[in-house]
N, C-alpha and C positions, 0 to 999 in steps of 0.2 A: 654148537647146539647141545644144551644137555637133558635127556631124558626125565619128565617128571610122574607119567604115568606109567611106573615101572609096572607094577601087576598088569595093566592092558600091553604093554609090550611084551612080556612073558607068552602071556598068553595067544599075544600075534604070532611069536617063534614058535610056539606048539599047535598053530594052527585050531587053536582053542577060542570058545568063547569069553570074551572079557567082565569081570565082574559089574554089578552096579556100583556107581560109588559116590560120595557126597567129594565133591572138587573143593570145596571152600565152601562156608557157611552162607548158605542159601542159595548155593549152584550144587545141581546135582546132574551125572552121567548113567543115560541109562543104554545098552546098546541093542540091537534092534536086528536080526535077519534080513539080509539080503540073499535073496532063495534062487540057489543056482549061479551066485557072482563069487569070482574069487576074491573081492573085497570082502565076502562073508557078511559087515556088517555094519550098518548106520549107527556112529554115535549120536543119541537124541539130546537134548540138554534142557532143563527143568531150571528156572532164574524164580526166585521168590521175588515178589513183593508187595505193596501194602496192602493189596486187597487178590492177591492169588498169586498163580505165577505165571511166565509166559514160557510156552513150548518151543522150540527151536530145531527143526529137521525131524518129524515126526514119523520118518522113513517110512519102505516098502510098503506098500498094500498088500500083504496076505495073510491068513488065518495065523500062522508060525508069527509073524513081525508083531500082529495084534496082541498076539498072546505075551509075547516078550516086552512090548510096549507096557500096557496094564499089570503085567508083575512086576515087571520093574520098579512102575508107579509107585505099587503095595508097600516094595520092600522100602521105599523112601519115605512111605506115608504120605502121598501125595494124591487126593480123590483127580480122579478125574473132570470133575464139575469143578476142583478149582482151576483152570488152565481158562485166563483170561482172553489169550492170546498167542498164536502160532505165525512166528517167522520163519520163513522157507529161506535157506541162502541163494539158492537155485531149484527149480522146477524138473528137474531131473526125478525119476520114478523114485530112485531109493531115501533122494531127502523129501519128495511132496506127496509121496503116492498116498500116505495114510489122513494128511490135512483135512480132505472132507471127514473122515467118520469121526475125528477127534471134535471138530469144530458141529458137526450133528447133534454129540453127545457131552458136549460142554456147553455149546453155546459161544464157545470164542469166536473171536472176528481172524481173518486168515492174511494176511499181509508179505507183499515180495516187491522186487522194482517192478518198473512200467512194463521194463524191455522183457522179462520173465511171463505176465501176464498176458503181452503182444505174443511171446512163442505160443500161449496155450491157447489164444483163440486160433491164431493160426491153424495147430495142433487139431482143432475141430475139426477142420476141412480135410479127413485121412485123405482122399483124392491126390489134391492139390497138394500136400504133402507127397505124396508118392508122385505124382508124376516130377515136382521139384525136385527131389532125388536122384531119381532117373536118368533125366538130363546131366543134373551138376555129376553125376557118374561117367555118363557118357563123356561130359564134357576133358573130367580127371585122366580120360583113357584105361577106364575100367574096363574088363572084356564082357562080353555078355553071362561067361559062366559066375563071374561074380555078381549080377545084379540078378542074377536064379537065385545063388545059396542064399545071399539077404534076403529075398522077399519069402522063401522059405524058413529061414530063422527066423524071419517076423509075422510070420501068418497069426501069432496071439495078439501080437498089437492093435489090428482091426477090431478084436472082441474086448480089448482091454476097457474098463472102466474111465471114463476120461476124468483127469483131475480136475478138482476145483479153482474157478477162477478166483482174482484176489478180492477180499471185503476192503480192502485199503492198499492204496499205492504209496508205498516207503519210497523217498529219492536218499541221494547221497548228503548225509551229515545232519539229518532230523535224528531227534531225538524221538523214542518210543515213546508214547502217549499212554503211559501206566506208572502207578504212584506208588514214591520213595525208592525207585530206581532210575539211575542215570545207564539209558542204552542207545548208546550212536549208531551210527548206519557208516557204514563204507564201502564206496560202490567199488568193485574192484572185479569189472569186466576181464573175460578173455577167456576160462572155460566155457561160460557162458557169457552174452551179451549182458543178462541183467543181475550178474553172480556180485550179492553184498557179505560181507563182511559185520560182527558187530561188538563193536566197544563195549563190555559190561566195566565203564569207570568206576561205578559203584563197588566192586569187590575185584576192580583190576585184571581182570583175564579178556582176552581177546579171540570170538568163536570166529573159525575163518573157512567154512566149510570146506570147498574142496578145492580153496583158490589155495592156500600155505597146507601143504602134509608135510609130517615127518621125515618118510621115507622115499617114497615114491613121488615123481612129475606129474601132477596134473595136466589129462590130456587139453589141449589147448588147439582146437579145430578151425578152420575155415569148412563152412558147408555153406558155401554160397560161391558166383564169381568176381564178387566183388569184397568183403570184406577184409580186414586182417586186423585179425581180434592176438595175434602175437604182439602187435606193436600195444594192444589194448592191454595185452596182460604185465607186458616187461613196465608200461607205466603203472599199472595197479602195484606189481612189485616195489615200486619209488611211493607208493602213497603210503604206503603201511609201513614206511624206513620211518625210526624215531620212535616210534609208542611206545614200543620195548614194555610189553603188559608185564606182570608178573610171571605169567604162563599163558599157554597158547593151546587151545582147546578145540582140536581139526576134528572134521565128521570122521575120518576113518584112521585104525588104527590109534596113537597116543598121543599123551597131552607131552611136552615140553617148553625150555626156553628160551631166552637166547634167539629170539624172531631174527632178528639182522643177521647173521650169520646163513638162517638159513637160506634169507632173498637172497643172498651173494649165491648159493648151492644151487640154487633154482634158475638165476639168473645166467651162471658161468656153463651150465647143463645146455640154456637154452645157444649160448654163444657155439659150444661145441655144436650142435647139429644146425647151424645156421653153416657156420666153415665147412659141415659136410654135404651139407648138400652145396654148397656154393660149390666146393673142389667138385663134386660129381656132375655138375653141370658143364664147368671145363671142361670136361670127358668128354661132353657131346657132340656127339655127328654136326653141324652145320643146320639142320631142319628143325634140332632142337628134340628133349625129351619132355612125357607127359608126367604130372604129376604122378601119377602109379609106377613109370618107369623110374622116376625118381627114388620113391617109397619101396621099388623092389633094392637099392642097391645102398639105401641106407641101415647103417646097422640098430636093430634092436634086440631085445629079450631073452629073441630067440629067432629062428629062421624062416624067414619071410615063408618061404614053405609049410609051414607048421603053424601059422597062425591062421586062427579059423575068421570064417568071414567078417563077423564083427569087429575083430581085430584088424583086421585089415582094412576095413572101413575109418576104424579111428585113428589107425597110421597116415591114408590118405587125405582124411583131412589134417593131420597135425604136417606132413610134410606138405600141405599146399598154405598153411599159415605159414611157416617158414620162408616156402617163394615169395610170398605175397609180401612179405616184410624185405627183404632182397630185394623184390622189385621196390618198393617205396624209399631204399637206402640208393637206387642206380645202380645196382651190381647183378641185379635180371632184370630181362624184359620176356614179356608174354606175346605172344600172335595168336592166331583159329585160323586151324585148317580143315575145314567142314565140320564145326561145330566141335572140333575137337583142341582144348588148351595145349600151347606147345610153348616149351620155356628155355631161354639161353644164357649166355651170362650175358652183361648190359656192354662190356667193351673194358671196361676198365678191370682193376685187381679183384679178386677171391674175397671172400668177404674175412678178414681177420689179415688178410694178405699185405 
């Protein structure tokens, strides 16, 4: 992989904000506040063409992101009245949260997949949203002092402004419907269930929000007890072998390229913490441990002790997509034992064994 946004990665080392910049003629990068993440910040991206241009990840909702959105604009020369069109890669706060006031004050139509606009009605019902939570926590073998910290780290969420739902539903491998631009759709599930990807063949870059980064793994969750959106992501990884764009334009941190090289980085990341939790499950007593027991003895970051609740919510769910893919390979199986998940190895070898 070789680095092609050298000033946004500078700027990443100094813990600085990243310049605006014109990417190639008629893509422009503008970056955007995320207020209190240490992502720090949403790359937005501005695609000209024949009758305006289309937005893409229009990040954070707050007064700081607005402000940085709109100058940014300026400094490209780009009105806000012409933005045709706003594609979200994922519904996540930092790339969708600004979509309505862009789409109020342009007039553009707001477009994501199915599966994206399915989380945000859902999303309506805060309720049933928490109590789903709840459960799938309980279920993980979270203790009750973690499902206090979270619901006190999320007491804003209730009052939060809900996102907009979509104007148009994108599937995988439509072309956007605005002219003298060729932009494909690639669905590439497993951050999230309806997380697309999008070809700009037109001037050859490839925006992959926050399924391909740079530097860091994409967290990649199970929040449900059913799904496994791992086996969903290592295929998205195999969809996007071969385009080989000129460069690779992720929402956070820099552009580079060299795409293939880094699925192999992503991919062999994902193979190491499949082998460890596999060997940690060997470990196990006979009754079997829960996914959080699991999550406590795998290694991350930093130590499982020092990571605040949030964090440790999206290690739980990334170490029960891992099970989940295990169990789908015969090398775990799962039981309930009063409502609580308990996981073994399946009988045969370790996985990589």
């Amino acid at each position: 992989m070789q680095v092609t946004g050298t000033r946004q990665r500078e700027a990443w080392r100094r813990a600085e904000f990243p310049p605006v910049e014109k990417v190639t003629g008629g893509v422009w990068s503008v970056p955007v506040p995320i207020v209190g993440n240490p992502l720090r910040y949403v790359l937005t991206y501005l695609i000209e063409h024949d009758a305006g241009f289309v937005m893409i990840d229009p990040g954070w909702n707050h007064p700081d992101s607005w402000q940085a959105l709109t100058a940014g604009m300026g400094e490209c020369e780009i009105p806000l009245a012409a933005v045709t069109a706003v594609l979200v890669t994922h519904v996540h706060p930092d790339h969708h949260g600004q979509s309505g006031k862009v789409r109020e004050l342009s007039g553009a139509w707001v477009g994501m997949h199915p599966a994206e606009d399915a989380f945000l009605e859902l999303r309506g019902s805060t309720l049933m949203l928490r109590d789903n939570v709840a459960a799938y926590l309980r279920w993980c073998g979270a203790p009750p002092s973690h499902l206090d910290e979270l619901a006190a780290s999320r007491q804003h969420i209730a009052q939060a402004e809900p996102m907009v739902r979509a104007d148009r539903l994108v599937e995988h491998g439509e072309t956007i419907d605005v002219p003298g631009l060729r932009l494909r759709t690639v669905w590439t599930p497993g951050h999230t269930p309806g997380h697309l990807c999008f070809h700009d063949e037109t001037h050859d870059v490839l925006l992959t929000g926050d399924h391909i980064l740079p530097r860091i793994t994409p967290n990649v969750s199970s929040y449900d007890m059913e799904s496994n959106p791992l086996k969903d992501y290592l295929a998205s990884l195999d969809a996007l072998r071969g385009i080989q764009p000129r460069e690779v334009l992720p929402a956070h941190e820099y552009r580079f390229t060299d795409l293939d090289s880094r699925l192999d980085d992503l991919a062999g990341h994902h193979r190491e913490r499949l082998a460890e939790a596999s060997e940690i499950l060997g470990g196990a007593a006979p009754g079997g441990l829960t996914a959080w027991q699991v999550a406590t003895g795998v290694t991350w970051s930093r130590p499982w002790s020092e990571l605040a609740s949030f964090q440790r919510q999206a290690a739980i769910g990334e170490v029960l997509s891992h099970l989940r893919y295990l169990q789908s390979q015969e090398l775990a199986a799962e039981s309930d034992r009063d409502g609580v998940g308990l996981w073994t190895p399946a009988g045969g070898p370790t996985f990589g064994g």
